[in-house]
N, C-alpha and C positions, 0 to 999 in steps of 0.2 A: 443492485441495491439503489435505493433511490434515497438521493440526495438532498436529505431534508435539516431541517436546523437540531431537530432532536439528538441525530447522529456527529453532529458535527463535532464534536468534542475530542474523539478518538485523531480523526485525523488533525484537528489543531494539537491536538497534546503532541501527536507526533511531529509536526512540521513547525511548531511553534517553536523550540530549542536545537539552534543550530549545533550547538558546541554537543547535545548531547546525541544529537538526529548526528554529528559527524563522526560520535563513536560509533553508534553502531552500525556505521557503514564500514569503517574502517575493520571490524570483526566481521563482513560480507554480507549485511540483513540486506536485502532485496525487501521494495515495498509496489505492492502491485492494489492498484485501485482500479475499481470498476461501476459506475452508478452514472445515472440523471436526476436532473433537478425538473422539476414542473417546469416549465417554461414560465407562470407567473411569481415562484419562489426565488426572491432573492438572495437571501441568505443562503441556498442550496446551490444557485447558478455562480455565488460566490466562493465558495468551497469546491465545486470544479474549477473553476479559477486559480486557484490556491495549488489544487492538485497537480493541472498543466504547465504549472508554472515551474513546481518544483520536480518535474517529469522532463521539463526543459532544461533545468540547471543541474539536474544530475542523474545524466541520462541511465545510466550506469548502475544505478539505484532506486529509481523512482520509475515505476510502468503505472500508467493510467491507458485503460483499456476502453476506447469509445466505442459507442454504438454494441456494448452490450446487450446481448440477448440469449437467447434461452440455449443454443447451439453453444456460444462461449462460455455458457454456466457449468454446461454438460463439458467438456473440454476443464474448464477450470477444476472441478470437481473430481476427475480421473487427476487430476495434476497433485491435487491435495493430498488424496489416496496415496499417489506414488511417495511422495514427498514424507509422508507420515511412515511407511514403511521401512524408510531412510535411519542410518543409524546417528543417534547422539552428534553432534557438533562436537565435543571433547573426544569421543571415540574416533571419529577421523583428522584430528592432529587439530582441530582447532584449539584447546584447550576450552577455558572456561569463558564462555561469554558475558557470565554477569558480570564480570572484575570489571 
């Protein structure tokens, strides 16, 4: 995905509240980012900034995926699949994640 100012909003709403960005880590949401910015877009080059940064402070939680391409898309996408096959979060002992 490419990392333009249009899209930025998603990942500020998510990285922008710590207190609520640390619930739902503490319930095990994994956040996997993967995009470029144009090299002349700032606001884009800014927001991988943002990415790395919170990829660095919690490693545990935050995957930013460089140098994406069409092999990692294909790979991501079989992960999705698997992933989506998977049963309910409440179904395997998590309980209810929205609380």
């Amino acid at each position: 995905m490419r990392a333009a100012p249009r899209r930025t909003s998603a990942p500020d709403l998510i990285l922008g509240n710590e207190h609520e960005l640390q619930r739902l880590f503490d319930h095990g949401v994994q956040i996997v980012y993967s995009g470029k910015a144009h090299p002349r877009d700032l606001a884009g080059k800014a927001l991988v900034g943002k990415l790395l940064e919170a990829a660095r402070r919690d490693a545990r939680h935050v995957v930013f995926l460089e140098n994406y391409d069409m092999r990692i898309g294909a790979l991501d996408d079989a992960r999705r699949r698997h992933l989506a096959q998977q049963p309910a979060p409440a179904a395997r002992g998590l309980g209810d994640v929205r609380a």
